[in-house]
C-alpha positions as CSV (number, residue, x, y, z in Angstrom):
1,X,111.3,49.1,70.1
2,X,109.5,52.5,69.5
3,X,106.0,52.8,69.3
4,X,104.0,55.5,68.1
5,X,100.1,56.3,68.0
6,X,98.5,59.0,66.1
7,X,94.3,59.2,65.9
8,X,92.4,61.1,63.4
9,X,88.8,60.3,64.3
10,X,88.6,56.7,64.0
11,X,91.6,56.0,62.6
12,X,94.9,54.5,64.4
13,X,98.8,54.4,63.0
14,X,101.2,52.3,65.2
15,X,105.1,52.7,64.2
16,X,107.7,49.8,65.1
17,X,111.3,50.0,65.1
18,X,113.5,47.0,66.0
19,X,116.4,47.7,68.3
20,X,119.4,47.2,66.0
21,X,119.6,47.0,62.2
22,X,123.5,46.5,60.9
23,X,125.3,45.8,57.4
24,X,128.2,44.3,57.2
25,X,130.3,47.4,56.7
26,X,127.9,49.4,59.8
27,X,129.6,48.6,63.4
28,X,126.4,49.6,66.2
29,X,128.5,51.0,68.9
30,X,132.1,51.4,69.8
31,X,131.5,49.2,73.2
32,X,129.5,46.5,71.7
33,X,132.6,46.2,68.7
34,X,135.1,46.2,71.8
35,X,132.4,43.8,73.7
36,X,132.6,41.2,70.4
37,X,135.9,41.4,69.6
38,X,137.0,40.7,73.4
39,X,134.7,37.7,73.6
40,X,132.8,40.0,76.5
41,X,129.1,40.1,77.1
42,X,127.0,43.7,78.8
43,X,124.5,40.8,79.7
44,X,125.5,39.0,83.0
45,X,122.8,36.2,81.6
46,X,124.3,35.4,77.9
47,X,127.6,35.1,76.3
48,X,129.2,37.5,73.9
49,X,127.4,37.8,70.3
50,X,128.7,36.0,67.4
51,X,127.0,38.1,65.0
52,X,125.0,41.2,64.7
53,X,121.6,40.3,65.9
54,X,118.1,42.3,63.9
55,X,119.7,42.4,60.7
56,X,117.2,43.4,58.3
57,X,115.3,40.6,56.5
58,X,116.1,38.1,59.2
59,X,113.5,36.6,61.0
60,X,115.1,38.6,64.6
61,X,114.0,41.8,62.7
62,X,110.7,40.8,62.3
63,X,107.6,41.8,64.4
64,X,104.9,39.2,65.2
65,X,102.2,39.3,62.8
66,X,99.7,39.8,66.0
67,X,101.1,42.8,66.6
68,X,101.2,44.2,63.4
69,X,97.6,46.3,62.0
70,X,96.8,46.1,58.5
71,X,97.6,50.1,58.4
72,X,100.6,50.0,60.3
73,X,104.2,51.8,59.0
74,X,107.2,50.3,59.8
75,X,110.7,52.4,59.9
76,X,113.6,49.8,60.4
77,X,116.4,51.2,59.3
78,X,117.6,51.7,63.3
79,X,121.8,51.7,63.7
80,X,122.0,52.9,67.3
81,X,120.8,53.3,70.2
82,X,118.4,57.0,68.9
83,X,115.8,55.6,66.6
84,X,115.9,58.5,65.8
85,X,119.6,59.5,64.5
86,X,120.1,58.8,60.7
87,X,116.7,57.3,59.7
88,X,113.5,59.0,58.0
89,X,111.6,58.4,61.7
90,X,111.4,62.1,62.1
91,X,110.9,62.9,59.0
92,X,107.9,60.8,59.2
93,X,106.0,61.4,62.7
94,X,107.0,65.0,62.7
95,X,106.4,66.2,59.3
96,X,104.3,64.3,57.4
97,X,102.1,63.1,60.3
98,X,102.9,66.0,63.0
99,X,102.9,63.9,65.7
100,X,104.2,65.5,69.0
101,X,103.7,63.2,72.2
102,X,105.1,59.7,71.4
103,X,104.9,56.9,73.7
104,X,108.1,54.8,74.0
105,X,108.7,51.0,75.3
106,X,111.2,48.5,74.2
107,X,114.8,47.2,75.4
108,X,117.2,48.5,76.9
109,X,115.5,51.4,78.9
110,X,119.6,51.9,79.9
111,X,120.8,52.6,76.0
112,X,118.0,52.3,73.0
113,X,115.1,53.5,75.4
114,X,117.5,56.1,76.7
115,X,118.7,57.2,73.6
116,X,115.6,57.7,71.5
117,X,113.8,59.4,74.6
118,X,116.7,61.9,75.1
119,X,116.6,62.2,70.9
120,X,113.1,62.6,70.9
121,X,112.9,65.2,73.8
122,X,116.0,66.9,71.5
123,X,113.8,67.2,68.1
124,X,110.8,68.8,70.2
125,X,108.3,65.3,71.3
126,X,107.2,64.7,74.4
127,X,108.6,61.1,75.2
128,X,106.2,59.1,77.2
129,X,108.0,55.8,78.7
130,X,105.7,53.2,79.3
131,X,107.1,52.0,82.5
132,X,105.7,48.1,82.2
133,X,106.8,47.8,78.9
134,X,110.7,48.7,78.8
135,X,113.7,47.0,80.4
136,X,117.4,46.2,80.3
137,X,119.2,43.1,80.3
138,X,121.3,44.7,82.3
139,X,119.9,44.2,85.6
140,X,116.9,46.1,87.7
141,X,119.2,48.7,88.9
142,X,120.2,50.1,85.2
143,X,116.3,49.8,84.5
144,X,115.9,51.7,87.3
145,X,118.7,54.3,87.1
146,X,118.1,55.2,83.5
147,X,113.8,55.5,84.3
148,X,115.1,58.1,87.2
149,X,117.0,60.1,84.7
150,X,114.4,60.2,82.2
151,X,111.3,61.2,84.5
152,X,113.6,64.4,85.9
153,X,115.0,65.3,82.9
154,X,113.7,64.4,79.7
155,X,110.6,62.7,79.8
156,X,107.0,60.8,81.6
157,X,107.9,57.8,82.8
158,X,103.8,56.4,83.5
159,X,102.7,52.9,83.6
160,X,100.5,51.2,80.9
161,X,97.4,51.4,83.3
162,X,97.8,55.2,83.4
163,X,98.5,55.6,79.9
164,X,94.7,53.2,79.3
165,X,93.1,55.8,81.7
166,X,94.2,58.6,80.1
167,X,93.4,57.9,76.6
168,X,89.8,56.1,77.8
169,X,90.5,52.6,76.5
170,X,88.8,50.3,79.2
171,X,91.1,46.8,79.6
């Protein structure tokens, strides 16, 4: 999931992607096509998938109403592991809205985290990973690997208390 913030006095703008959207002609990534076609699984937890998973209009696309505002704009149309790569997400926080520093969190930090951090850092942001709110289903110590990389490379890695601190908001 990406998430974005933008303020312009009082008001707040939160953007959500999911982490995959497919069509049936649309194959996400050459190791999750070997992965389902071998009947082999990247998560030590779960079987391989049946079926592409977040396809759009499903209910595993959709965000919980709590979390969505009633000003909110949502960019799903995600096919890899860059939100950014091949959707209007740039387009959007960057041009229209000119949005520089965008705070990241979601699943896997090891691929989609990974990926749109090192695409955002590409197009100019400055990706902020909220630490506490990313992961991988691949085990602590891809989590872990792919949080080193960013911080010395391509991005903040700061945990959600910080990032509360920073911005003032008292929890």
């Amino acid at each position: 999931m990406l998430c974005c913030k933008k303020e312009r006095g009082n008001k707040k703008k939160f953007f959500y992607k999911p982490i995959h959207e497919i069509n049936k002609n649309f194959l996400i990534s050459p190791y999750i096509d070997v992965s389902q076609s071998n009947n082999l699984s990247q998560n030590v937890q779960a079987q391989a998938r049946k079926k592409p998973e977040r396809v759009e209009g499903t209910i595993s696309s959709m965000l919980p109403e709590c979390l969505i505002g009633e000003r909110d704009i949502h960019v799903t149309s995600k096919r890899n592991f860059d939100s950014f790569h091949e959707t209007e997400l740039h387009q959007l926080i960057n041009r229209i809205l000119g949005i520089k520093n965008i705070l990241i969190c979601g699943v896997n930090t090891d691929t989609c985290v990974y990926g749109t951090t090192f695409g955002a850092s590409n197009r100019g942001y400055k990706p902020i990973i909220v630490e506490d709110c990313v992961g991988s289903m691949r085990g602590k110590d891809q989590h872990v690997s792919a949080l080193k990389i960013i911080s010395k490379s391509i991005g903040w890695v700061i945990k959600k208390k910080e990032i509360y601190k920073k911005l003032g908001i008292k929890k």
